[in-house]
C-alpha positions as CSV (number, residue, x, y, z in Angstrom):
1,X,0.0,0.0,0.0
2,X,1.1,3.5,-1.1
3,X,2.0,6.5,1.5
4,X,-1.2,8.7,0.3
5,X,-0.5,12.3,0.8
6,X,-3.3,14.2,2.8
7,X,-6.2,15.6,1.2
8,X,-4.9,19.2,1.2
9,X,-2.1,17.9,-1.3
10,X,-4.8,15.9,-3.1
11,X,-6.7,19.2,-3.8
12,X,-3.2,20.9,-4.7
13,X,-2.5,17.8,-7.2
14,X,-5.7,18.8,-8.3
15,X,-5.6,22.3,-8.5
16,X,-2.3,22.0,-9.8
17,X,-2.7,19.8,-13.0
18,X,-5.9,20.8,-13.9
19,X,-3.5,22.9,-16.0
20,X,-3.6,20.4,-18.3
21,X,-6.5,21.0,-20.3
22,X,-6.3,18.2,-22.7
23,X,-6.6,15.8,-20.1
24,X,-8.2,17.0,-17.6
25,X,-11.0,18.8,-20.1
26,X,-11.3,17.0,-23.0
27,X,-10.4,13.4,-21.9
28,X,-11.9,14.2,-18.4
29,X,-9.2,12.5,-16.3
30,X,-9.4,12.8,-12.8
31,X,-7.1,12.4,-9.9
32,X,-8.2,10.1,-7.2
33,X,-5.1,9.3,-5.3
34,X,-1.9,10.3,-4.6
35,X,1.2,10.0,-3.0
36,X,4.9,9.9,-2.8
37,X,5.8,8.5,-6.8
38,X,2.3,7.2,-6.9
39,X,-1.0,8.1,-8.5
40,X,-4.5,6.6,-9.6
41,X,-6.2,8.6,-12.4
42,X,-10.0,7.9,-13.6
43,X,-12.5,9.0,-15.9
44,X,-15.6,8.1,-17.0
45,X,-15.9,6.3,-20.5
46,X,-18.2,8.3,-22.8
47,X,-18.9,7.9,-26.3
48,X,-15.9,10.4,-26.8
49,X,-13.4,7.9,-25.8
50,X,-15.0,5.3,-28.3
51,X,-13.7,4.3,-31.8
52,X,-16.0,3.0,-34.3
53,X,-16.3,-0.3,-33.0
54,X,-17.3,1.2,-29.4
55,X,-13.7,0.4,-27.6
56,X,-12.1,2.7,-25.8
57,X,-9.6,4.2,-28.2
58,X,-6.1,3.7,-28.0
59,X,-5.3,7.3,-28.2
60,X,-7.4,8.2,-25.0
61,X,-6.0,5.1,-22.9
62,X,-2.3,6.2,-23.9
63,X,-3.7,10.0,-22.7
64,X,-4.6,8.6,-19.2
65,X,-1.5,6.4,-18.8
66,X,0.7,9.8,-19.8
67,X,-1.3,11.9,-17.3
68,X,-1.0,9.0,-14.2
69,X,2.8,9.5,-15.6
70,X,3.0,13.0,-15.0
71,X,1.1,13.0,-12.2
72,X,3.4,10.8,-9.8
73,X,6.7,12.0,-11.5
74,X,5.9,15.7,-11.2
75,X,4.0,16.1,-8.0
76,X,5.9,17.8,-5.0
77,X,9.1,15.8,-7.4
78,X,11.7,17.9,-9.4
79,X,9.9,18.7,-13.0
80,X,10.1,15.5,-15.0
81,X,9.3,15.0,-18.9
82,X,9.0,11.4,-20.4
83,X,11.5,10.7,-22.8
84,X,10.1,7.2,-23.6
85,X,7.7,5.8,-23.5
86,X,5.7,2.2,-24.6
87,X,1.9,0.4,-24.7
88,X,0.7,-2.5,-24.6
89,X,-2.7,-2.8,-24.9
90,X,-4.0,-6.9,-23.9
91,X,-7.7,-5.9,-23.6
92,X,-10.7,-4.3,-24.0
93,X,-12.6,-2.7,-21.0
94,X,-16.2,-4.2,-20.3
95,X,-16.7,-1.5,-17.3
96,X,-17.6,2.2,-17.6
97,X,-14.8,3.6,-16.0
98,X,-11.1,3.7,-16.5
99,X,-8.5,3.3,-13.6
100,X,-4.9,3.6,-14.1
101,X,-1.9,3.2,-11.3
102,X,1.7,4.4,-11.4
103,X,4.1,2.0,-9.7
104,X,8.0,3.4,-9.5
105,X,10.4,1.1,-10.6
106,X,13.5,3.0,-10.5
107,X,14.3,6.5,-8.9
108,X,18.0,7.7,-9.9
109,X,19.9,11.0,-9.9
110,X,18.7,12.1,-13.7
111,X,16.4,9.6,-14.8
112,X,13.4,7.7,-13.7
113,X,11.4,4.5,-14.6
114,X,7.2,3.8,-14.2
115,X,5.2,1.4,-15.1
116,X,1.2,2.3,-15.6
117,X,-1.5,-0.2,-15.4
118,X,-4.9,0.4,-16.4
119,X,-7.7,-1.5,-15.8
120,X,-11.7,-0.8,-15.4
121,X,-13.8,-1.0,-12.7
122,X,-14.4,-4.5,-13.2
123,X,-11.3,-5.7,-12.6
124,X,-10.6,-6.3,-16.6
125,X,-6.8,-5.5,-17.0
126,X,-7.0,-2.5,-20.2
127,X,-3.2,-1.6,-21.1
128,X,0.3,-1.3,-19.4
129,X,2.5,0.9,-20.3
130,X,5.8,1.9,-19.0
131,X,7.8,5.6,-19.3
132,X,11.5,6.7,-18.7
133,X,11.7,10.1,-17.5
134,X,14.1,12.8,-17.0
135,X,14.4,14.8,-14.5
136,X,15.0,18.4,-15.6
């Protein structure tokens, strides 16, 4: 179990990348935890996230993995930027919602490596993904 920062920092999290209108406007991501190199991001499928066959498009799962990214490299962490990154998608989601997890697998001086997991609601593993960052 993560460390979860208090719900003050939850609200600056919040607050904070809510700057990022893409995801937090258009996609509709939310941040529901947080904590030290950790975060859980939502959102709510809609019939925006939805290709033509009615899965959850690639595009918007890679969008909520990227923003789980930034979320527990960047907060109260020196300003980080992904450098790499890679998908793998092994399912489609059968829920209505979207979860994703960060999980830090290696903190070093200049450089840092996470893998995301995103499942739904149900349980139904979505994508992984993992991203090198660098720490500017």
């Amino acid at each position: 179990m993560n460390d979860l920062i208090n719900s003050e920092d939850l609200i600056k999290a919040r607050k904070f990348f809510d700057g990022d209108f893409y995801a937090t406007k258009a996609t509709g991501i939310v941040i529901e935890e947080v904590g030290e190199h950790f975060a859980r991001c939502s959102f709510e499928i809609s019939r925006n996230h939805q290709n033509a066959y009615g899965g959850v498009m690639g595009g918007a799962i890679f969008t909520l993995a990227d923003y789980t990214f930034a979320v527990s490299s960047n907060f109260n962490q020196p300003q980080t930027v992904s450098i790499s990154s890679q998908i793998n998608f092994i399912g489609m989601a059968k829920g209505k919602k979207l979860i994703s997890e960060s999980h830090l697998i290696k903190d070093g001086r200049s450089t840092c490596l996470y893998e995301i997991n995103i499942s739904d609601e149900l349980g139904t593993k979505v994508a992984f993904a993992t991203f090198t960052g660098m720490k500017l």
